[in-house]
C-alpha positions as CSV (number, residue, x, y, z in Angstrom):
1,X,-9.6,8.3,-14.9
2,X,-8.6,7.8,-18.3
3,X,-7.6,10.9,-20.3
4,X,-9.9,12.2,-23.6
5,X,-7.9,11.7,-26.7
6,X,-5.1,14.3,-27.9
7,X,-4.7,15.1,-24.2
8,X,-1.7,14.5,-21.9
9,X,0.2,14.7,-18.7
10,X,3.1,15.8,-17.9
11,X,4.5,16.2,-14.2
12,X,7.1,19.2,-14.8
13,X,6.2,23.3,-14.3
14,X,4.8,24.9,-17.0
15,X,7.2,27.4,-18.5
16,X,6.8,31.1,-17.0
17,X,5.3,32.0,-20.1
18,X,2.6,28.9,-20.0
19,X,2.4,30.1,-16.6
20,X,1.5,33.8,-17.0
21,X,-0.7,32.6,-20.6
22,X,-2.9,30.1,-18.5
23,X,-2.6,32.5,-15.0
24,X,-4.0,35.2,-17.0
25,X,-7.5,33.1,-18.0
26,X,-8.1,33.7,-14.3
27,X,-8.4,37.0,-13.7
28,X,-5.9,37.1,-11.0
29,X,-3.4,39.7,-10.4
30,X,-0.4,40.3,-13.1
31,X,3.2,39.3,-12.0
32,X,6.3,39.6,-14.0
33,X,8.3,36.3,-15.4
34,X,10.9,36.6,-13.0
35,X,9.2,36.2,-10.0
36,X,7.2,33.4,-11.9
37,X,10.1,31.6,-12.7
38,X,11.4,31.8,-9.0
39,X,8.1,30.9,-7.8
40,X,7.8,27.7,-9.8
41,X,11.2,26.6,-8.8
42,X,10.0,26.4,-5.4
43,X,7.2,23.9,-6.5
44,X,6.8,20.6,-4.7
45,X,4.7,19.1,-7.0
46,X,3.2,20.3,-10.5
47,X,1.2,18.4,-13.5
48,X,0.3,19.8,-16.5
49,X,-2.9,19.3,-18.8
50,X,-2.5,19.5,-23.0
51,X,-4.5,19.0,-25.4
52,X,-1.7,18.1,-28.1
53,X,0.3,20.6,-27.2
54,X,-1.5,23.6,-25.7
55,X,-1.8,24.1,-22.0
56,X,-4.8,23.3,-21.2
57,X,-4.7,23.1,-17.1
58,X,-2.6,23.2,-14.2
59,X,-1.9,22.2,-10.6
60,X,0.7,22.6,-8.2
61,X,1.8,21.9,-4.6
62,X,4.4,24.1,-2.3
63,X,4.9,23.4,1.2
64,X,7.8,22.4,2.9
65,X,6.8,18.4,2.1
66,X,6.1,17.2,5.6
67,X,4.3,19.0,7.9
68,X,2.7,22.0,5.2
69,X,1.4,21.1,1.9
70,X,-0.6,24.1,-0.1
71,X,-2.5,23.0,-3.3
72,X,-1.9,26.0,-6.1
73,X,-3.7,27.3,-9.3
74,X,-5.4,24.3,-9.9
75,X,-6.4,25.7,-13.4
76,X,-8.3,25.0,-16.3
77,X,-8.7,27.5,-19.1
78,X,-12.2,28.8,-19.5
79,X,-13.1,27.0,-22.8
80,X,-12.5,23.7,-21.5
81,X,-13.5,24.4,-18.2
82,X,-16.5,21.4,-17.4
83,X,-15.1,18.4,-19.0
84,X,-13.7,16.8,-15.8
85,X,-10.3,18.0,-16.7
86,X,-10.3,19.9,-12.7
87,X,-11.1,16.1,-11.4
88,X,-8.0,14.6,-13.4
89,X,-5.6,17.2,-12.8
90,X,-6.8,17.3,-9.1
91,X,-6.5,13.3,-8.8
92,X,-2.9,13.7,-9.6
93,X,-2.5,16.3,-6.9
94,X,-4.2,14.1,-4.5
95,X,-1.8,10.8,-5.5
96,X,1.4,13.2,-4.5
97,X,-0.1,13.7,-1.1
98,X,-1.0,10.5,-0.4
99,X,2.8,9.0,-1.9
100,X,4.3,11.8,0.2
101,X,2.3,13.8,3.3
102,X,2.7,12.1,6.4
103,X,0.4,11.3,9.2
104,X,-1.7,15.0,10.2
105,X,0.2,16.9,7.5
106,X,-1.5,19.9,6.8
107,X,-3.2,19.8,3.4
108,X,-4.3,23.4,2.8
109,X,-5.7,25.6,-0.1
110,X,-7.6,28.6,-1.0
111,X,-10.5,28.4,-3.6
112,X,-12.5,30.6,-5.7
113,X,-16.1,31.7,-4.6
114,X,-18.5,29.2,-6.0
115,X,-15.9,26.2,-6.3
116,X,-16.4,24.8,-2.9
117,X,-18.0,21.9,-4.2
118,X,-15.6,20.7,-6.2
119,X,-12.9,21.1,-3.2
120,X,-16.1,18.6,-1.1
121,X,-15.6,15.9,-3.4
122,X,-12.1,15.9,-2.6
123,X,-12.5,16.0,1.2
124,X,-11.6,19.4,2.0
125,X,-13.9,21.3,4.4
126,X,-14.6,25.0,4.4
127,X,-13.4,26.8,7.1
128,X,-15.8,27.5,10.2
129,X,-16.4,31.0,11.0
130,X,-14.6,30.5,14.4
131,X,-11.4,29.6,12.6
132,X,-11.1,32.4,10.1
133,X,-8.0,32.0,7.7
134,X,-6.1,34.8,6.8
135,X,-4.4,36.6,4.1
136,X,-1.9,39.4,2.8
137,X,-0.6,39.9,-0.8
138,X,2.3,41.8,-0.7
139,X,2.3,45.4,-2.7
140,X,5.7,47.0,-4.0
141,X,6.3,50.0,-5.4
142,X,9.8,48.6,-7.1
């Protein structure tokens, strides 16, 4: 898919600051730039979206790149949210899987209520209630 005009890519991590600017369109919980930083360090995989030189959209993968590969904060910012940008940066998370995850790697993710759809076109199935996934975000006091 060919990109709109005035918009790149650019497989590197955003910078903690792009990070915590574009995390925070989200609504998701606040963290602090060093544990940002150390987080996208640990990245796999990572493309960023601009349009001329805003960050406009993100995606990463972490895993240990061979048996576990987890798709992250595939983001787009609100105001440019359905404009297929999801589908581009998404198409380059997909390429890194198919260059690198091996036969029955584990390709997993969590989405968003309501975003399921967009996960279908990709060929990701929603979990059957039998095979519930599970979760814990760690709380601190520090």
């Amino acid at each position: 898919m060919d990109l709109p005009k005035g918009y790149r890519i650019e497989f590197k991590n955003p910078t903690p600051i792009e990070y915590d600017k574009i995390r925070n369109t989200t609504g998701w919980d606040k963290l602090d730039l060093v544990t940002i930083e150390k987080g996208l360090e640990k990245s796999l995989f990572s493309v960023c979206l601009y349009d001329i030189d805003k960050l406009i959209g993100v995606g990463r993968i972490v895993g240990d790149d061979s048996i576990y590969f987890y798709i992250q904060d595939i983001i787009v910012i609100p105001e440019y949210q359905g404009k297929g940008l999801g589908k581009i940066i998404m198409n380059e998370v997909i390429q890194y899987l198919d260059d690198n995850a091996n036969h029955n790697s584990f390709i997993g993710l969590m989405a968003a209520e309501g975003v399921e759809k967009f996960y279908h076109k990709f060929g990701f199935k929603t979990r059957p209630t039998s095979s519930p996934g599970m979760y814990s975000v760690y709380k601190t006091t520090k």
